[in-house]
VOPAGU-2260 file (C-alpha; in pm, 1 decimal, decimal comma):
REM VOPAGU-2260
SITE   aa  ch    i         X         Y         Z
SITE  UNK   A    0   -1431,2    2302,4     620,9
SITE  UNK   A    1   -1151,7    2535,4     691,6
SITE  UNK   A    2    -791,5    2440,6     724,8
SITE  UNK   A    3    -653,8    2604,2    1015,9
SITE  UNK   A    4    -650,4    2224,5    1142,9
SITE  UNK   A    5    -329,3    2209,8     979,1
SITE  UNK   A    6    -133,7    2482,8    1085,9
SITE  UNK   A    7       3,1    2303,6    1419,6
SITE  UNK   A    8     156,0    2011,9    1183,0
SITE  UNK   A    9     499,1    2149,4    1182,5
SITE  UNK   A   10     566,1    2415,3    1390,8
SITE  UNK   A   11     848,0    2225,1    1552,2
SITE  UNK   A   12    1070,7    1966,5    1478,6
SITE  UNK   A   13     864,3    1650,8    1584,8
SITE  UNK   A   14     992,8    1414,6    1867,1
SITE  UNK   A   15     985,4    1136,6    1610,8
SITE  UNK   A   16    1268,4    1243,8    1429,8
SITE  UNK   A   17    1465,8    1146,4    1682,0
SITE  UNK   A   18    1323,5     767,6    1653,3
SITE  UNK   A   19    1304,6     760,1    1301,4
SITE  UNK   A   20    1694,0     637,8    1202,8
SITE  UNK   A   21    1928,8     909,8    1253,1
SITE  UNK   A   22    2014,6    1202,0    1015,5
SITE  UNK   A   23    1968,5    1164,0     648,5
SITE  UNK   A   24    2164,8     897,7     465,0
SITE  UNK   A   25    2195,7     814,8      96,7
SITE  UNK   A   26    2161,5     462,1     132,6
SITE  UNK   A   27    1831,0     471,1     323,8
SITE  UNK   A   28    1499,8     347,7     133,8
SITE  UNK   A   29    1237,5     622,2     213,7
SITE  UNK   A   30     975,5     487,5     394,4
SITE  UNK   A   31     659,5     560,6     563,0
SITE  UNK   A   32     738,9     519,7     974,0
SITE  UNK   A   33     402,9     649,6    1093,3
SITE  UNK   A   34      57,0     688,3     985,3
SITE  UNK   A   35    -184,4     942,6    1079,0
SITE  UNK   A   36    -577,7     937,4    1120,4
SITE  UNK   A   37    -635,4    1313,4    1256,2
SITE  UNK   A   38    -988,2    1228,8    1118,2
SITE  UNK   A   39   -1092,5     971,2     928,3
SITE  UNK   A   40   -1404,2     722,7     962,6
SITE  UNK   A   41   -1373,7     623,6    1281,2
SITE  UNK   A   42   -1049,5     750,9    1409,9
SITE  UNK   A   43    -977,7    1107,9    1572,5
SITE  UNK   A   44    -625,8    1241,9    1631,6
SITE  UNK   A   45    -466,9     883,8    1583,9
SITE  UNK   A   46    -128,8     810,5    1464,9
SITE  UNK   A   47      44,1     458,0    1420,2
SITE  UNK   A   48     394,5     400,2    1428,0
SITE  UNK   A   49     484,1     157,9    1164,2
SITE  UNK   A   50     786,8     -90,8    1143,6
SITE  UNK   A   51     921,7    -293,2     909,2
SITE  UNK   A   52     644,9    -562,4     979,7
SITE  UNK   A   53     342,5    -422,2    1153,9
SITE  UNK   A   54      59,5    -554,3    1274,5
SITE  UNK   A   55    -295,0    -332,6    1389,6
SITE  UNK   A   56    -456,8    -541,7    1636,0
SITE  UNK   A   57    -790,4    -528,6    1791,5
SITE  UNK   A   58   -1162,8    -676,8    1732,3
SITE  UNK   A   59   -1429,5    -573,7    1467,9
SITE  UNK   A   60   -1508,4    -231,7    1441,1
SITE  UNK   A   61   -1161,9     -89,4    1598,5
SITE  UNK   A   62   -1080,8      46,3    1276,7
SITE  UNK   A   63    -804,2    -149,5    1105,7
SITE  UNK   A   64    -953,0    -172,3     765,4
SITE  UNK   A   65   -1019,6     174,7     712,2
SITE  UNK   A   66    -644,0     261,9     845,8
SITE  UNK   A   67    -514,2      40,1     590,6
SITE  UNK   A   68    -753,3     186,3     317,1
SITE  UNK   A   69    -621,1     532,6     461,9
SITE  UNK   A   70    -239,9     425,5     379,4
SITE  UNK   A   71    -363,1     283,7      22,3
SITE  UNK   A   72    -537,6     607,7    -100,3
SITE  UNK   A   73    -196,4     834,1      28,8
SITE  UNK   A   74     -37,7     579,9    -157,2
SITE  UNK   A   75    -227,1     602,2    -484,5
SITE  UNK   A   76    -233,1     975,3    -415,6
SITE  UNK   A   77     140,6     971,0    -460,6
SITE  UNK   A   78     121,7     768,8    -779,3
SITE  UNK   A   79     -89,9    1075,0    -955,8
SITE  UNK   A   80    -433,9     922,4    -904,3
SITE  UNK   A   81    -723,4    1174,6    -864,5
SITE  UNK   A   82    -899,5    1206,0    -540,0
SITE  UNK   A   83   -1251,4    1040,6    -749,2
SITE  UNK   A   84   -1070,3     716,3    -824,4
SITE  UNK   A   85    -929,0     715,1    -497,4
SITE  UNK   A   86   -1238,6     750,6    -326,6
SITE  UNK   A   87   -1536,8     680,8    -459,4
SITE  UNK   A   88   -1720,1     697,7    -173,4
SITE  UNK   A   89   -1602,8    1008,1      41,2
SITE  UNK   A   90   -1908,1    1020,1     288,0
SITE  UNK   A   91   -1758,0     679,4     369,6
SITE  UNK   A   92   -1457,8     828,2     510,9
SITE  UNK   A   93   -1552,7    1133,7     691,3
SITE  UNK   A   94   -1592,7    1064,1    1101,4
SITE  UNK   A   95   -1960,7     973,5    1185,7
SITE  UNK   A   96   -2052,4    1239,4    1428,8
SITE  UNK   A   97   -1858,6    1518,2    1224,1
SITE  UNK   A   98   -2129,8    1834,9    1197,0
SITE  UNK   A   99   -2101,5    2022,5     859,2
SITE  UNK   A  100   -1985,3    2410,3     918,2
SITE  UNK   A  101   -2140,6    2699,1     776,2
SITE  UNK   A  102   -2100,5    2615,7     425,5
SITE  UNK   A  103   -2225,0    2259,5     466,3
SITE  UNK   A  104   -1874,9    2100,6     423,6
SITE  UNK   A  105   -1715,1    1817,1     584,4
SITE  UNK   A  106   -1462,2    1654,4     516,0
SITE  UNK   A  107   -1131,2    1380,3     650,7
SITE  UNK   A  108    -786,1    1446,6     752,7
SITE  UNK   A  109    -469,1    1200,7     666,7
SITE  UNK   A  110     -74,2    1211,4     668,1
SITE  UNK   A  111     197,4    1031,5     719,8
SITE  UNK   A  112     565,9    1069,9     783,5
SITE  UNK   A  113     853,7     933,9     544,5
SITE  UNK   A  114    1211,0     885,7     698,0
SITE  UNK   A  115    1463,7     845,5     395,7
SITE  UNK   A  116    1765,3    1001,3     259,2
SITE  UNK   A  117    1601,6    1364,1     294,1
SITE  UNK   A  118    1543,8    1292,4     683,9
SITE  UNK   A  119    1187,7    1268,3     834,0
SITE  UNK   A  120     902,1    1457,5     606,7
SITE  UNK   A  121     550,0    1485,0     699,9
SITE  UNK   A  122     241,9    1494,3     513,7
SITE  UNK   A  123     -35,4    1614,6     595,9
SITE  UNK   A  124    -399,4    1637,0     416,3
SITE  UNK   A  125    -693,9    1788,0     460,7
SITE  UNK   A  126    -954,8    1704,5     169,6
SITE  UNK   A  127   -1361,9    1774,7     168,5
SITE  UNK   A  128   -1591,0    1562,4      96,3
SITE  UNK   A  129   -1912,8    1747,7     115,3
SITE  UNK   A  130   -2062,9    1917,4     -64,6
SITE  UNK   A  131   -1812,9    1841,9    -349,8
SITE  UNK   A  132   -1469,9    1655,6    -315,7
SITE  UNK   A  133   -1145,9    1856,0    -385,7
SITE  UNK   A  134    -835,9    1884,5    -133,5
SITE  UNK   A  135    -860,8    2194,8      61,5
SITE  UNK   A  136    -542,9    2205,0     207,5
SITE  UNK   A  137    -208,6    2030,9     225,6
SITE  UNK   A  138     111,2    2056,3     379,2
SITE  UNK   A  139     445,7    1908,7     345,4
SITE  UNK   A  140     750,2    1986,7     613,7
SITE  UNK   A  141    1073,4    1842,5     770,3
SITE  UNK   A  142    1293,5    1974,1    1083,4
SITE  UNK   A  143    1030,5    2265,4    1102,6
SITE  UNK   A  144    1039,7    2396,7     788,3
SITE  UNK   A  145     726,8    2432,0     582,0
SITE  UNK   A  146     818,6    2333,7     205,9
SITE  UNK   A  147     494,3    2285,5     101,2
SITE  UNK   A  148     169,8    2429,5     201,5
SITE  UNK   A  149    -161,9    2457,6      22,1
SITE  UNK   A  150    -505,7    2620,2      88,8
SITE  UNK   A  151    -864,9    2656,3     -69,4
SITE  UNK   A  152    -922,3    3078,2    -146,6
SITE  UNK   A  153   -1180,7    3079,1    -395,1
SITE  UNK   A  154   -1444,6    2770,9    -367,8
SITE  UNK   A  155   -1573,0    2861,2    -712,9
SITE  UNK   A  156   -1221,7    2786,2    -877,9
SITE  UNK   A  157   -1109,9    2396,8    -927,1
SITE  UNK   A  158    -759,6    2501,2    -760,8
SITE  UNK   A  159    -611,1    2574,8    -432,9
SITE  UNK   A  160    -363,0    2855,8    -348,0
SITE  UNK   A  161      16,9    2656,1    -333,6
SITE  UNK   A  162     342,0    2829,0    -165,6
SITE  UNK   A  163     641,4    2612,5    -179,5
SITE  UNK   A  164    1001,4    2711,7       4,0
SITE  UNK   A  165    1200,8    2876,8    -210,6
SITE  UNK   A  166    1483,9    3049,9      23,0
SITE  UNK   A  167    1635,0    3272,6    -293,6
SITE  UNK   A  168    1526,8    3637,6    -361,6
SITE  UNK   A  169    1131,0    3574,4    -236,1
SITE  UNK   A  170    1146,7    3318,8      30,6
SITE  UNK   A  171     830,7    3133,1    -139,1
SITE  UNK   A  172     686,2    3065,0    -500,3
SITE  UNK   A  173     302,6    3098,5    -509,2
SITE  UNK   A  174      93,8    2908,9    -758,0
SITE  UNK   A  175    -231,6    2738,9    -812,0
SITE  UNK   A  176    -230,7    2383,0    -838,8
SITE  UNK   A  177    -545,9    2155,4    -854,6
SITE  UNK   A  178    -775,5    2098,2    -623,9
SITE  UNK   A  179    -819,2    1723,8    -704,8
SITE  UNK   A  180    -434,0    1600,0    -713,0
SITE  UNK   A  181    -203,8    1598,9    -450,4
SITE  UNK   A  182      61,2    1838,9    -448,4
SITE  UNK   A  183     337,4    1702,7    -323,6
SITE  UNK   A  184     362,2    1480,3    -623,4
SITE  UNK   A  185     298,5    1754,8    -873,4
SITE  UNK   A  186     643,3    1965,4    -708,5
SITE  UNK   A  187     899,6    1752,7    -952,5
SITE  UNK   A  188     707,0    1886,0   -1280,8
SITE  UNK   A  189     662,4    2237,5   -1106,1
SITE  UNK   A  190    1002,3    2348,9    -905,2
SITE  UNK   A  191    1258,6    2446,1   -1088,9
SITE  UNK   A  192    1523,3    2334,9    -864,3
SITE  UNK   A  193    1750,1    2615,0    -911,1
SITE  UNK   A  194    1829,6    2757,8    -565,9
SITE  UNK   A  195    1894,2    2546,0    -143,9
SITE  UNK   A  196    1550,2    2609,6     -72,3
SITE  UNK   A  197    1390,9    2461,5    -406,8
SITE  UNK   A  198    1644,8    2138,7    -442,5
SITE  UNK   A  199    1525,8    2019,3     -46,0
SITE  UNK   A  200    1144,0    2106,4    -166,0
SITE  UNK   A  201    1242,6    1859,5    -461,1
SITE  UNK   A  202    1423,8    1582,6    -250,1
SITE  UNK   A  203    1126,9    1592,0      42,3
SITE  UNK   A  204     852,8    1554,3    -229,0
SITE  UNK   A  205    1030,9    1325,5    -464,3
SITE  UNK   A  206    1062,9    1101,3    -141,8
SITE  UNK   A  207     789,3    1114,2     -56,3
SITE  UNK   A  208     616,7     975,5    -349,6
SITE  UNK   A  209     887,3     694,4    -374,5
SITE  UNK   A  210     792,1     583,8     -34,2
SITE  UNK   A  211     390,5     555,2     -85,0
SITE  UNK   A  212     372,0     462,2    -477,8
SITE  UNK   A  213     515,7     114,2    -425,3
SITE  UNK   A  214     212,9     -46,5    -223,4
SITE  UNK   A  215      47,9    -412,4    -273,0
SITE  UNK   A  216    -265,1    -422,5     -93,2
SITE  UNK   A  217    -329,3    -779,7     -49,7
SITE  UNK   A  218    -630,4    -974,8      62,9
SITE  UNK   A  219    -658,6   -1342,0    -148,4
SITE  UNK   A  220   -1014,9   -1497,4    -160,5
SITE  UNK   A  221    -978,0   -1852,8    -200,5
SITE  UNK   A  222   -1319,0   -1922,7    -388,1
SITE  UNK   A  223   -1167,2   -1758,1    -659,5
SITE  UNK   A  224    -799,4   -1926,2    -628,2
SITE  UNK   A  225    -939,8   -2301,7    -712,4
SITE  UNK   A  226   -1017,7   -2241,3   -1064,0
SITE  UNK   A  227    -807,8   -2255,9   -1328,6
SITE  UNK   A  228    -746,6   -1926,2   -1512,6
SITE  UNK   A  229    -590,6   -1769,2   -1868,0
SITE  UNK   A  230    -234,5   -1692,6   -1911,0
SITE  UNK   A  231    -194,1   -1342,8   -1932,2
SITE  UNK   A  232      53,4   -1107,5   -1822,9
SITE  UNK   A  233     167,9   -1311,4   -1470,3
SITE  UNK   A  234     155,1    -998,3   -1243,5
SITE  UNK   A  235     -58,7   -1131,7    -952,6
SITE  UNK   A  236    -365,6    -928,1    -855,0
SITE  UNK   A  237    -471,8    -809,4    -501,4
SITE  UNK   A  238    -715,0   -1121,6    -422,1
SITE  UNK   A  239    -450,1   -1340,3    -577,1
SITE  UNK   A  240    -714,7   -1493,4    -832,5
SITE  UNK   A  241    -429,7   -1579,0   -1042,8
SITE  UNK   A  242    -240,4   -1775,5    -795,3
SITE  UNK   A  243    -148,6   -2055,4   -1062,5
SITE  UNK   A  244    -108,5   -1785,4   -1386,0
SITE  UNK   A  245     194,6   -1631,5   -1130,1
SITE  UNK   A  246     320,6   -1983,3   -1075,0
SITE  UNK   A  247     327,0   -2028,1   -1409,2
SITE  UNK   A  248     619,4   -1802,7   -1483,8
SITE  UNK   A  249     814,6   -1767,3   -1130,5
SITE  UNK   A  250     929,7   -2109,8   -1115,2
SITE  UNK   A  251    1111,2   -2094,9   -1450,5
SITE  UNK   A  252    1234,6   -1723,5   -1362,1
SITE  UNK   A  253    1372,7   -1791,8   -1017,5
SITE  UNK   A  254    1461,0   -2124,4    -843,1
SITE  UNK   A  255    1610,6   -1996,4    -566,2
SITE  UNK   A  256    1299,2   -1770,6    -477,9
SITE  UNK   A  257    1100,7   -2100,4    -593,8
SITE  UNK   A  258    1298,1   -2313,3    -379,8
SITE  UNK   A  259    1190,6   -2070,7     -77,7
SITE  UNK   A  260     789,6   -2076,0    -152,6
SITE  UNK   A  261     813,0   -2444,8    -145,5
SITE  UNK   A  262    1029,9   -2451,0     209,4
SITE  UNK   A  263     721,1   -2187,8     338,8
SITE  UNK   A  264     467,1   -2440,7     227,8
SITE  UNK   A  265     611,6   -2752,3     305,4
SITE  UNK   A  266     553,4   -2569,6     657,9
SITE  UNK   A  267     248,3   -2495,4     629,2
SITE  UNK   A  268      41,9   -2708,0     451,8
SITE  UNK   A  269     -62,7   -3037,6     570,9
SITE  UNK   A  270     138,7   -3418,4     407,6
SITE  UNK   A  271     366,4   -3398,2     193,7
SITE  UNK   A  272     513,8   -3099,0     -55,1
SITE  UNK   A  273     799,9   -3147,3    -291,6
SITE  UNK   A  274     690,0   -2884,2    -516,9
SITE  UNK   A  275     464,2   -2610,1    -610,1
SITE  UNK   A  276     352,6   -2558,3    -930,4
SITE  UNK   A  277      92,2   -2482,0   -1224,8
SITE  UNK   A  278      36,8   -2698,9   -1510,5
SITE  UNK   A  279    -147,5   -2645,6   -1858,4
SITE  UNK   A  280    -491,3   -2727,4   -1900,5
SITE  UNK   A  281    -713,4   -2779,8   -2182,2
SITE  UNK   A  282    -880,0   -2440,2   -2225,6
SITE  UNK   A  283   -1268,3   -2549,9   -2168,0
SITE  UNK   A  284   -1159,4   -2596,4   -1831,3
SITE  UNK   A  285   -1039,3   -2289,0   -1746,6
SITE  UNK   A  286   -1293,0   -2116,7   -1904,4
SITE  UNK   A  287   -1547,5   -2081,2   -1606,9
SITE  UNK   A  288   -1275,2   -1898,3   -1423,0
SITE  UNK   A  289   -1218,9   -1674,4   -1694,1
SITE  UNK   A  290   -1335,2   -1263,2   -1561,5
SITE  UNK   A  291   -1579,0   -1061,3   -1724,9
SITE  UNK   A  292   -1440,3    -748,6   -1917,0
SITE  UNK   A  293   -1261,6    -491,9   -1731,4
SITE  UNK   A  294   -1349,9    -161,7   -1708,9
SITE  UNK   A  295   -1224,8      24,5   -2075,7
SITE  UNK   A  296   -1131,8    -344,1   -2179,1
SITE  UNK   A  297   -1173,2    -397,9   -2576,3
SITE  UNK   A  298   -1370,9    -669,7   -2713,4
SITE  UNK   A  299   -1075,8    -802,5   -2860,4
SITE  UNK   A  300    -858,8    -759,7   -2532,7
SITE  UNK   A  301   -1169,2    -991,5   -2391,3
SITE  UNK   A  302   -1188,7   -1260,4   -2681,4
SITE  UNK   A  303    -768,6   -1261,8   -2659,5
SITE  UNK   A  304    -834,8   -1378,1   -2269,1
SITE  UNK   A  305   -1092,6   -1624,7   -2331,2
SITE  UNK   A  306    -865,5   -1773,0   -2624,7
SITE  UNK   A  307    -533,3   -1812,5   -2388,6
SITE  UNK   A  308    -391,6   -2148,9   -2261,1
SITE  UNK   A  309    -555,0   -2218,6   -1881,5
SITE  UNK   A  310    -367,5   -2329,5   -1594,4
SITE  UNK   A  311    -380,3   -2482,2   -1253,3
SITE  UNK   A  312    -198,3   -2483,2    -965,0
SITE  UNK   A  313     -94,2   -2777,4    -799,5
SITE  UNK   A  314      94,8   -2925,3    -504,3
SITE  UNK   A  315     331,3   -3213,2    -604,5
SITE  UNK   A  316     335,1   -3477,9    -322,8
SITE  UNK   A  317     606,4   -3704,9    -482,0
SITE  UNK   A  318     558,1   -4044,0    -614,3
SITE  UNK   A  319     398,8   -3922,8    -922,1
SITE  UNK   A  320      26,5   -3797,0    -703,7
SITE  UNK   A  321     -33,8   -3398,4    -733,2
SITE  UNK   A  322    -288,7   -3232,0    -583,7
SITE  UNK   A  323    -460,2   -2961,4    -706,4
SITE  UNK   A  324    -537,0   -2629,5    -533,6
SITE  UNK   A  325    -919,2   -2648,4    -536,3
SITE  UNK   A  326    -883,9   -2909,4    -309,5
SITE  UNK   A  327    -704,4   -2705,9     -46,8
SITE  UNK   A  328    -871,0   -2551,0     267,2
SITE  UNK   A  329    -953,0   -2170,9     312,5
SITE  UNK   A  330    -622,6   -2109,3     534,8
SITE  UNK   A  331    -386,6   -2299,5     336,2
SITE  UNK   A  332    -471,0   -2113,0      28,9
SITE  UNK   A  333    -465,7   -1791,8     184,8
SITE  UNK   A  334    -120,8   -1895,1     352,5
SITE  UNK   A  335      -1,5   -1977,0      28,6
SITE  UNK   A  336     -91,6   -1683,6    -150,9
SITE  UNK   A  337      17,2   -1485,0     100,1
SITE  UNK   A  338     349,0   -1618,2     106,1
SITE  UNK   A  339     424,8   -1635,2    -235,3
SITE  UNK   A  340     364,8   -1217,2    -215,9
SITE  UNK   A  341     632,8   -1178,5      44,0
SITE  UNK   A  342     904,7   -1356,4    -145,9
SITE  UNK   A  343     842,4   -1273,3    -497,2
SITE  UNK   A  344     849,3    -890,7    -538,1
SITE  UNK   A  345     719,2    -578,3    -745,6
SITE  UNK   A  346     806,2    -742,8   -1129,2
SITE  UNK   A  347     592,6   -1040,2   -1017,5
SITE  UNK   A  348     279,3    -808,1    -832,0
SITE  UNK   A  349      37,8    -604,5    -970,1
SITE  UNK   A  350     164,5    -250,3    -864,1
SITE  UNK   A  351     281,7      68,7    -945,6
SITE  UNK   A  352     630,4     150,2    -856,2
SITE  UNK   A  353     838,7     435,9    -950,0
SITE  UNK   A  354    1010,2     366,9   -1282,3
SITE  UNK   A  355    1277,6     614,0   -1298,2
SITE  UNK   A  356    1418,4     539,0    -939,1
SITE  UNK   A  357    1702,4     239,4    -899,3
SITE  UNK   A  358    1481,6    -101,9    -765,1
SITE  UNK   A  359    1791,4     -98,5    -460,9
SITE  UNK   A  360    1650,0     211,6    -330,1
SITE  UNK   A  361    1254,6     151,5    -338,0
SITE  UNK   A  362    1133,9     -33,5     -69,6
SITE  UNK   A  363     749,3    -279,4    -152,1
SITE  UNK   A  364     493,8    -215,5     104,3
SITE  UNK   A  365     279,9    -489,4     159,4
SITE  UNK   A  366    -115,4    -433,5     287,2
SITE  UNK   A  367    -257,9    -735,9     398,5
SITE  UNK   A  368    -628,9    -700,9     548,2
SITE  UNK   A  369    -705,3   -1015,1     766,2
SITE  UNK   A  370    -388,3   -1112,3     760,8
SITE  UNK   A  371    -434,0   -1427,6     991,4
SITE  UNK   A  372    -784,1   -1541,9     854,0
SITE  UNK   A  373    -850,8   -1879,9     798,7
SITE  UNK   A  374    -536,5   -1953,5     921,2
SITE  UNK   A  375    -420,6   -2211,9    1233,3
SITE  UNK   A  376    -181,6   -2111,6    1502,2
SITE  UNK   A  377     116,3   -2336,6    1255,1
SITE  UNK   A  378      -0,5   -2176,3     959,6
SITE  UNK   A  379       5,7   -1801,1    1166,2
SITE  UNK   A  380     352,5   -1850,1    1327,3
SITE  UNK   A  381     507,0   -2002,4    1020,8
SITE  UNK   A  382     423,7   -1657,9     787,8
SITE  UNK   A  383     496,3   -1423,6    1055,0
SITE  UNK   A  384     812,1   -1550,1    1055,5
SITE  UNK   A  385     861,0   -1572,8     709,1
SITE  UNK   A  386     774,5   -1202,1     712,8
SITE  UNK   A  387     966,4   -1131,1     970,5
SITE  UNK   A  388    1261,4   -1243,0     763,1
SITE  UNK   A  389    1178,7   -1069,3     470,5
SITE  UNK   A  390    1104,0    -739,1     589,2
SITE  UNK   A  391    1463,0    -727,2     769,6
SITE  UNK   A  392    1623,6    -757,0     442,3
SITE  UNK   A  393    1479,4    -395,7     379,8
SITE  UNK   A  394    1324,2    -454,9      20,6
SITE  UNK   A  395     980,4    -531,5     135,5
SITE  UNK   A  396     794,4    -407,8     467,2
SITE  UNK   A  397     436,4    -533,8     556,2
SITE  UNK   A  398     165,3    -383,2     753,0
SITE  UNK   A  399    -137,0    -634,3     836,8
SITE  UNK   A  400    -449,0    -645,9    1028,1
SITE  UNK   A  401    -534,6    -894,2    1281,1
SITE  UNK   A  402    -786,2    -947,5    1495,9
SITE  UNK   A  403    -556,3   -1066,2    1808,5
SITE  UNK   A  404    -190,3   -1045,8    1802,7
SITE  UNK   A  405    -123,9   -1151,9    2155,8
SITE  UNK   A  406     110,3   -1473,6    1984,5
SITE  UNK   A  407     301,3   -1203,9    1822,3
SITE  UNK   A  408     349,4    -960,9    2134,8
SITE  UNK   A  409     776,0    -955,5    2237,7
SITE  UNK   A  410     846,8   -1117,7    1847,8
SITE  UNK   A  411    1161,3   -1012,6    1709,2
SITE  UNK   A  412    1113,5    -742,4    1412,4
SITE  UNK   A  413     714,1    -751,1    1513,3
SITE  UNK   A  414     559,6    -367,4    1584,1
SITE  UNK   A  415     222,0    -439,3    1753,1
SITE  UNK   A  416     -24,2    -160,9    1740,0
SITE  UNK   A  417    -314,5    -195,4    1926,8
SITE  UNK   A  418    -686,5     -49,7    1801,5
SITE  UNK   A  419    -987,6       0,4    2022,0
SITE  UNK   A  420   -1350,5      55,8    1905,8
């Protein structure tokens, strides 16, 4: 794989910057506005505009699981992950009928743009998969300037060849950086931030990590929502297995947010609902719910889990009769879940967002895979809207995949992106 493929990224100052909110602003969250597939698993030269709430539409095998497992690795990318826990399976991602070249490589191509306080910056990334995984090239730009570009010279070094803008005496500083980290998030701990050129190399990069790093992707499995399970932290995890655990402690932490979730369910949940809540169990009963040992988990760490209080959740129907939520159907437990993630917020999920930046200027961005499954045309309706809602308050922005989102065509705050096989 070579990386000419990127050299066309920014040569000019892209038509959406004109659709992307206007010149730079400090009070605007960054956020990602577009997504690129140039070549990834099944998509070639793709891009998706993305809103506030977006929803990829179209029928098995159009692609909308891999895009949103495209936007998760950028995203972990940006937190500092390395490209082996972000994908453990490269062959997976690289386009089916891609031919190796000379050398035997192939590889995937991904970016996306971020429109925030700095303006509109583009990513774009190039990274092999074959024979060996490293990135082989990388590029960062806004308004047609190239801040940051990086190639692969020497395939027997563990590096790649970086050039970032500089505009002082030399208009570039040339360094290696590793080949299995992305760049762009390495610039804060590498540019010194001393002259123009070096302090918008800084504010491009720094947003664009901000933007990706704070991303739930979200997909609850009710089969493992009707236990009870251990107290623990009460950060909910991606499948939502915890459901009650994160019940535990919101209601007590936040009424009015509380008051909310039980409003959402009231509307979608069949009889009754005065309340929503979790309640202590004896701890035999929760054990069957309890997960094996994590991955570098201590045998203490495990033993400390198994000893904790259990909990279920529970719907209160008034007049003293509760029901609990292993009782529930597929769709309203996924409804549930689903709505408790859009109005609770980063303290309360399971992700990693950037620390040293004010919570008023990050923005939560919310992957939901099969985001209407299981769920009735009430149930449907009654989150979208809740979403829509949410999202237009600017600290949370969701992007989910459905298989048909013809009831959501010409809704208010709703970008539809349609996907074909």
């Amino acid at each position: 794989m070579t990386v000419p493929f990127l050299s066309a990224a920014a040569d000019a100052v892209p038509a959406e910057e004109a659709a992307c909110g206007g010149p730079p602003g400090p009070d605007r969250r960054p956020s990602v506005t577009a997504l690129r597939l140039s070549a990834f698993a099944g998509h070639r030269r793709a891009e998706f505009p993305l809103g506030p709430l977006t929803l990829l539409s179209g029928p098995s095998g159009s692609g909308k699981t891999s895009a949103l497992r495209a936007y998760e690795a950028l995203a972990r990318l940006g937190g500092g992950a390395s490209l082996d826990e972000v994908f453990p399976d490269p062959g997976a991602c690289v386009p089916e009928r891609a031919r190796p070249d000379a050398g035997r490589r192939r590889g995937f191509r991904i970016g996306c743009t971020v429109d925030g306080p700095a303006g509109v910056v583009r990513l774009d990334l190039a990274v092999q998969a074959e024979p060996e995984l490293r990135i082989v090239g990388e590029r960062l730009t806004t308004g047609g300037v190239t801040l940051l570009e990086t190639a692969l010279r020497d395939p027997s070094r563990p590096t790649v060849q970086a050039a970032w803008y500089t505009a002082g005496s030399s208009s570039v500083t040339r360094a290696p950086l590793p080949d299995d980290r992305l760049g762009t998030a390495l610039l804060p701990l590498r540019v010194a931030g001393k002259t123009d050129g070096q302090r918008q190399v800084l504010a491009a990069a720094e947003q664009m990590v901000v933007a990706l790093r704070s991303v739930f992707a979200c997909d609850p499995v009710p089969r493992h929502m009707r236990a009870p399970v251990p107290l623990g932290a009460g950060r909910l995890l991606p499948g939502c297995d915890n459901l009650a655990e994160v019940l535990w402690r919101t209601r007590s932490e936040c009424g009015r947010r509380h008051g909310l979730l039980v409003a959402a369910v009231r509307d979608g949940c069949a009889d009754r609902v005065v309340d929503v809540l979790a309640e202590q169990v004896s701890s035999d009963a929760g054990q069957g719910s309890v997960p094996k040992a994590r991955a570098g988990q201590t045998l203490q760490a495990v033993r400390a889990v198994r000893a904790a209080p259990a909990v279920r959740a529970v719907l209160d129907r008034g007049d003293g009769l509760r029901t609990p939520l292993g009782l529930l159907g597929d769709g309203e437990l996924r409804y549930l879940a689903l709505a408790l993630v859009l109005l609770t917020g980063p303290g309360v999920l399971e992700v990693d967002t950037a620390g040293e930046v004010p919570e008023a200027l990050q923005t939560l961005t919310v992957l939901a895979d099969g985001f209407d499954r299981d769920l009735d045309g009430r149930q449907r309706d009654q989150l979208v809207r809740l979403a829509a809602r949410m999202c237009e308050r600017g600290h949370i922005r969701l992007v989910g995949a459905v298989s048909d989102a013809s009831w959501a065509s010409g809704a208010d705050g709703v970008t539809v992106v349609h996907l074909e096989p």
